[in-house]
C-alpha positions as CSV (number, residue, x, y, z in Angstrom):
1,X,-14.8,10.2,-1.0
2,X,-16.2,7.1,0.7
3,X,-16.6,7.4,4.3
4,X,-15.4,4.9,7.2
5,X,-18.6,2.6,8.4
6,X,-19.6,4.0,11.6
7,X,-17.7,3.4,14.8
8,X,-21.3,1.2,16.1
9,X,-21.3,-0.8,12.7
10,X,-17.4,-1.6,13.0
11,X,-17.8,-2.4,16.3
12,X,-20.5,-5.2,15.9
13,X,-18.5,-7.0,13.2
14,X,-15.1,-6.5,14.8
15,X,-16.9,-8.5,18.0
16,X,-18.0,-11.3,15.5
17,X,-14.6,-11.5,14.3
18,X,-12.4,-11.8,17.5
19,X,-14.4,-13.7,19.3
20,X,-16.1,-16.0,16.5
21,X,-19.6,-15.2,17.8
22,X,-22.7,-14.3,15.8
23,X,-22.6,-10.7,15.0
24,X,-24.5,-8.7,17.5
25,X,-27.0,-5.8,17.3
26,X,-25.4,-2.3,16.6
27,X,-26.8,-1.6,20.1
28,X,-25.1,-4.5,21.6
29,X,-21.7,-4.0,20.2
30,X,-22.1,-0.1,21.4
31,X,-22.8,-1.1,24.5
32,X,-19.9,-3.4,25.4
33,X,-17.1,-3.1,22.5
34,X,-14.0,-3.2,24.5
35,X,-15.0,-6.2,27.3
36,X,-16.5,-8.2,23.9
37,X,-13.4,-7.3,21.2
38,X,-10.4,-7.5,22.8
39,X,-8.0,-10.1,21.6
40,X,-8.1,-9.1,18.0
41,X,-4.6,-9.4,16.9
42,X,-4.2,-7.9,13.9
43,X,-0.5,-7.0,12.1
44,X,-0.3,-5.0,9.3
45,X,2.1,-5.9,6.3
46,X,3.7,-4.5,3.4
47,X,5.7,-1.9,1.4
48,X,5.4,2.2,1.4
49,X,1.8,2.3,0.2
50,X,1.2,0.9,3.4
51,X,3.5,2.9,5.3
52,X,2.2,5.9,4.4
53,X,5.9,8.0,4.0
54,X,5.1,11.0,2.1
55,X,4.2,13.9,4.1
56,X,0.9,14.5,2.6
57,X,-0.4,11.5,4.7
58,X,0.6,12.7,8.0
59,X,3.6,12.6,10.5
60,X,6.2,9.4,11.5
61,X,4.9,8.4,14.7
62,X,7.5,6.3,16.1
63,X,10.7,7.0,17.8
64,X,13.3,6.5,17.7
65,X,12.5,6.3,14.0
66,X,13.8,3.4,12.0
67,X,13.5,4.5,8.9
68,X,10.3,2.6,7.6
69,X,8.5,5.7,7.6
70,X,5.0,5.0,8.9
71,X,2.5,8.1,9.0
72,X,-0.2,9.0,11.2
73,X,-2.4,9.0,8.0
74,X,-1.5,5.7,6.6
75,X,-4.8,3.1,6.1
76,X,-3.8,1.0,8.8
77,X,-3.4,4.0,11.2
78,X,-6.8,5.4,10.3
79,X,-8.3,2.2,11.4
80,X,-6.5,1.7,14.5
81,X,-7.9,4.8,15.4
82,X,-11.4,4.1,14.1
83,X,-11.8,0.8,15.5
84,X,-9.9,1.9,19.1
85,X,-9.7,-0.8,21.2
86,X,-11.2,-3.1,19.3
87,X,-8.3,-4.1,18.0
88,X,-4.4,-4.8,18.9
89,X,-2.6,-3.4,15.6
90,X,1.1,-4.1,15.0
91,X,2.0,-2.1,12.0
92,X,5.4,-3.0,10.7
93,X,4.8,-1.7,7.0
94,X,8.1,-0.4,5.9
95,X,8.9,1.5,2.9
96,X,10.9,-0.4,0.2
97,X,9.6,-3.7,1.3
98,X,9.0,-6.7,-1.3
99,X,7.7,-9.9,-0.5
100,X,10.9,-11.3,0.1
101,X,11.6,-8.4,3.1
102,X,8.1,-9.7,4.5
103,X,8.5,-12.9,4.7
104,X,12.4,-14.2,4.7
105,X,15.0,-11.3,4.8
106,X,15.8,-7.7,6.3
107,X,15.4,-4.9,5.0
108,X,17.5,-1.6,5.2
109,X,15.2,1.5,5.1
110,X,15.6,4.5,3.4
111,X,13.5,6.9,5.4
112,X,11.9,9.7,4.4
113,X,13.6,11.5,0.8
114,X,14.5,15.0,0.5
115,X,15.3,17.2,-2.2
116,X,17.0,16.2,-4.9
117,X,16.2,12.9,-3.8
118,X,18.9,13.2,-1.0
119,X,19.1,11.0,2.1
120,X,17.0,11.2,5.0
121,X,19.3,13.0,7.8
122,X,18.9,10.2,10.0
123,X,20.0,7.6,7.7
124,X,22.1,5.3,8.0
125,X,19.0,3.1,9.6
126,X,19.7,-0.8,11.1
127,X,18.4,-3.3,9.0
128,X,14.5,-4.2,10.2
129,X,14.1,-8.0,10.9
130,X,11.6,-9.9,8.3
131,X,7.8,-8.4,8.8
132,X,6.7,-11.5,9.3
133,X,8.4,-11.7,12.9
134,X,5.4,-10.0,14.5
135,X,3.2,-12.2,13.3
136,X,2.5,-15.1,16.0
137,X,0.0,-18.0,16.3
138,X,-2.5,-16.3,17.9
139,X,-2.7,-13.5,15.4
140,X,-6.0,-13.4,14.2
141,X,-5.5,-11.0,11.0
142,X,-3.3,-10.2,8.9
143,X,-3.0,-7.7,6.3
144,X,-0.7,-6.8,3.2
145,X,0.3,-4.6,0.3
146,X,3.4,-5.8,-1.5
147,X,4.2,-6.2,-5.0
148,X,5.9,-3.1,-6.6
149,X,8.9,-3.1,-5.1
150,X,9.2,-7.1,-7.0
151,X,8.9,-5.5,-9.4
152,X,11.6,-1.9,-9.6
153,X,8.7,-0.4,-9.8
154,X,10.5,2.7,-8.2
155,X,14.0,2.5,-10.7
156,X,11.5,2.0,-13.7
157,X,9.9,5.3,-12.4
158,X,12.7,6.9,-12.3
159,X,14.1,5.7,-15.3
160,X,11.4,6.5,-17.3
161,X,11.5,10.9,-16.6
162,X,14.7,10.5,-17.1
163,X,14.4,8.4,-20.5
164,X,11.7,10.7,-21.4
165,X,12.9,14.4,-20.7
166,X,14.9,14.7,-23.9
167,X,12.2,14.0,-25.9
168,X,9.4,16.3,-26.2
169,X,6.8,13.5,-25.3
170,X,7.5,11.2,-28.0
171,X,8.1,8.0,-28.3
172,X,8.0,5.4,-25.8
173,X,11.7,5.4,-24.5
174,X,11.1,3.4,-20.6
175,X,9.0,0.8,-22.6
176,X,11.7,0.1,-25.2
177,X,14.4,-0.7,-22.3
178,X,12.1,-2.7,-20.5
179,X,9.2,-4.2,-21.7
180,X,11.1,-7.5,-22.8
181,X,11.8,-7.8,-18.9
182,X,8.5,-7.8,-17.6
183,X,6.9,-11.5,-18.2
184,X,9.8,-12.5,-16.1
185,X,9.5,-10.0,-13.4
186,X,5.9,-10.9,-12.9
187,X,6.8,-14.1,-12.8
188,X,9.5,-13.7,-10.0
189,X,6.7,-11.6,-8.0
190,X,3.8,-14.6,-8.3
191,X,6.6,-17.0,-6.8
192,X,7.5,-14.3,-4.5
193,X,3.6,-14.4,-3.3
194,X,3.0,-17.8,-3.2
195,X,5.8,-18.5,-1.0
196,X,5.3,-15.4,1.2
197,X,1.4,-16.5,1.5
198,X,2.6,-20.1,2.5
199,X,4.9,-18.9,5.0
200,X,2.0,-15.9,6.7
201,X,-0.1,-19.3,7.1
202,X,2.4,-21.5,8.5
203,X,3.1,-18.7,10.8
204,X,-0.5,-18.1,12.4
205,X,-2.7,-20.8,11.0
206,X,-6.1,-19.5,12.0
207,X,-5.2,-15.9,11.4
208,X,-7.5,-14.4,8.3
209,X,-5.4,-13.2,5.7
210,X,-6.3,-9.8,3.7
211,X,-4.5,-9.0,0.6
212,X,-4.2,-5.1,-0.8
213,X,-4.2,-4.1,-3.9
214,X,-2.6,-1.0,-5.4
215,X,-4.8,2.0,-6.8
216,X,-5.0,3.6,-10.4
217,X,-2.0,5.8,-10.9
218,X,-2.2,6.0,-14.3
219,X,-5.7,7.8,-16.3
220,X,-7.3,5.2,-18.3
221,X,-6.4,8.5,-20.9
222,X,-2.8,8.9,-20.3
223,X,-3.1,12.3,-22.7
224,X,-4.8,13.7,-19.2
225,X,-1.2,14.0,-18.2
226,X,0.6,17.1,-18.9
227,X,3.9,16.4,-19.7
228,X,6.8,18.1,-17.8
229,X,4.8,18.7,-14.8
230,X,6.4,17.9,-11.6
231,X,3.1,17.5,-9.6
232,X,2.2,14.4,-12.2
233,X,4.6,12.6,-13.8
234,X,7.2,15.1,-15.0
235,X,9.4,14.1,-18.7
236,X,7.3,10.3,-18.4
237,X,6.0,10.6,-22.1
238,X,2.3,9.9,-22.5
239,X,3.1,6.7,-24.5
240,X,5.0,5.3,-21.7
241,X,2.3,6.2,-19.4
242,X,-0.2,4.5,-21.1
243,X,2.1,1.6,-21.2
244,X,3.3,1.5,-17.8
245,X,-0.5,1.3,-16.5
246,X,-1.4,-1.6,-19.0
247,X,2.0,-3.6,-18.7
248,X,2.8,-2.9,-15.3
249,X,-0.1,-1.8,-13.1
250,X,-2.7,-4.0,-14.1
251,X,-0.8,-6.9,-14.0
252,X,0.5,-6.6,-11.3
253,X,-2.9,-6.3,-9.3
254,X,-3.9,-9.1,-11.7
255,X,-0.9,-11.5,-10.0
256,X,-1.9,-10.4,-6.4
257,X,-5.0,-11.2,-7.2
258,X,-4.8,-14.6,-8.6
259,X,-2.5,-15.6,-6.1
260,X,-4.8,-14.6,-3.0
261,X,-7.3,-16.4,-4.8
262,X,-5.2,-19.3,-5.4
263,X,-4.5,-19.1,-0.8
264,X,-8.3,-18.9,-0.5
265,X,-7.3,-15.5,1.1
266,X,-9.3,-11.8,0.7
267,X,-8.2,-9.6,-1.9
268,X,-8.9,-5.8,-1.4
269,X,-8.8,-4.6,-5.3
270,X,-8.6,-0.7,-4.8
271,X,-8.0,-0.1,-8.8
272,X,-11.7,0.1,-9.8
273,X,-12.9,2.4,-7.1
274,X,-9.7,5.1,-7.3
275,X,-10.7,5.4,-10.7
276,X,-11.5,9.2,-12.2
277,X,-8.8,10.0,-9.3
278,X,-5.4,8.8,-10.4
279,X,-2.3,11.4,-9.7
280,X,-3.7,13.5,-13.4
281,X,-7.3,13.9,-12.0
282,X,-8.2,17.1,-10.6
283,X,-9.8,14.9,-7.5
284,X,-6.7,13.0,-6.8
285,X,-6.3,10.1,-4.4
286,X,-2.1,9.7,-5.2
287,X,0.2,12.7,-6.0
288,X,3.2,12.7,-8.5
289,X,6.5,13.2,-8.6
290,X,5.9,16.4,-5.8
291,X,2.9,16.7,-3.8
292,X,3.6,20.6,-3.9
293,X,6.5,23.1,-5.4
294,X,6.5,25.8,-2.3
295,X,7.2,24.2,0.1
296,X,9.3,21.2,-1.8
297,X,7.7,18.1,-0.8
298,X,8.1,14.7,-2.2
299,X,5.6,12.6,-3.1
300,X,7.3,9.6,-5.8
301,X,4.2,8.6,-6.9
302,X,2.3,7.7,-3.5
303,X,-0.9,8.1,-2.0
304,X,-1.9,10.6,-0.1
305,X,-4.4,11.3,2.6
306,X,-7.7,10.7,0.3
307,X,-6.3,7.8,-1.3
308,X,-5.1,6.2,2.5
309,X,-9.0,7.2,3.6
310,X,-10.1,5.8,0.4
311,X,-7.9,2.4,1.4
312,X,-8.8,2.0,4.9
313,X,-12.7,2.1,4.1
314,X,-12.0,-0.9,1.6
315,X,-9.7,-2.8,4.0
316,X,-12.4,-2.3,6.7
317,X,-14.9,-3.6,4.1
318,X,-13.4,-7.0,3.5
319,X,-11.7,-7.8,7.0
320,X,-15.0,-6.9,8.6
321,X,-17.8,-8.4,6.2
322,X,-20.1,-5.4,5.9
């Protein structure tokens, strides 16, 4: 598991970014971090692999709760508390979010789901006002992760067990129904970008803009998945498993990459490096449909606390240069 760079190292470079001086000495940015960093206004962006949700990456923190479902373990979290008060985070990350819920229309959270997929006991939530409301002009970062949700990323999920339990693992029922769709999703998602980039600009024009990627879900072997089991992928047959990563995951990260590029903005790519721990490694970074049988807890194909660590120490990595 890679580890979060010291608190000494993050301190030096978080200095050099708030305050646009030369980086100091380890020594000096231990000696005076919180005189030297404050002001760094960072807000944190984006959909439920942001947020956190699942319980395996920690508890809501916020109340009243508004149904957006931020954890305690979530990557933004674990650098607020790494980085202290370095930093002045606003994390509005909400679950279900898409590009357009970031940076032009509410969103209507869902909360946290409960078995069989029922509602959260505190729904129904108010609508939460665009994410990019918190950000101002004197925000001096901003981060996202956004992009599935463009997609129906979660209805194709759920689609596909379903599509796939009467079969016995054959065929490829999920990408039959929607593999004609795709080119113009992905489409609909790189406009969705661009213009959600163009308006996080316009908002806070000297604010550094950090794009997040999403992790390998899917084996490179999709036959390392055993079919029917909850804790993976339940009925999704191998075929459309090894289709869903190639048609869906990789370009996907592919568009949020090319679009950052195209904003002269940072892309954090977390696929290569969660490699070998995808939800049907033994090491893995994401859990499946559950995180565990007894007790019932939900996971929907999210990260959990390893893959959140694994996210914040490449966040870190790009915002703060080392």
């Amino acid at each position: 598991m890679p580890h979060i760079p010291s608190r000494l190292v993050v301190a030096g470079t978080a200095v050099a970014l708030a305050v646009g001086l030369i980086t100091p000495t380890t020594a000096e940015a231990a000696a005076k971090p919180a005189t030297r960093a404050a002001g760094l206004e960072w807000v944190a962006l984006g959909d439920s692999y942001t947020a956190g949700v699942i319980q395996a990456t920690g508890d809501e923190f916020e109340t009243p709760r508004d149904g957006c479902a931020r954890t305690t373990g979530s990557y933004p979290e674990v650098i607020r508390r790494d980085l202290g008060p370095l930093v002045d985070l606003r994390n509005v990350s909400c679950s279900g979010a898409t590009t357009g819920s970031v940076y032009a229309t509410e969103l209507s959270p869902l909360g946290r789901p409960l078995p069989p997929y029922g509602t959260d006991p505190d729904a129904p939530f108010p609508p939460v006002p665009p994410q990019i409301d918190a950000v101002s002009q004197s925000t001096g970062l901003i981060t996202v992760g956004v992009g599935g949700n463009d997609l129906g990323f979660a209805q194709i999920l759920e689609d596909c067990v379903t599509l796939g339990a009467g079969t016995g693992n054959t065929g490829t029922p999920c990408k039959d129904k929607y593999d004609t769709q795709l080119p113009g999703r992905l489409n609909q998602l790189r406009s969705g970008y661009d213009q959600m980039l163009t308006a996080l600009h316009a908002k806070a024009p000297s604010a550094k803009v950090v794009t997040v990627g999403y992790p390998h879900l899917v084996p490179e072997d999709a036959n390392r998945c055993r079919y029917g089991d909850p804790l993976q992928f339940a009925t999704f047959t191998t075929g459309d498993l090894a289709w869903a990563r190639a048609a869906i995951l990789e370009p996907l990260n592919a568009v949020i990459q090319q679009e950052t590029a195209a904003h002269r903005d940072s892309f954090v790519d977390l696929y290569p490096g969660s490699a070998g721990h995808s939800v049907c490694d033994d090491d893995r970074w994401l859990d499946g449909l559950l995180t565990s049988i007894l007790p019932l807890e939900y996971a929907l194909v999210h990260p959990n606390a390893k893959g959140q660590a694994f996210a914040a120490a490449r966040v870190e990595t790009v915002v703060l240069g080392d």
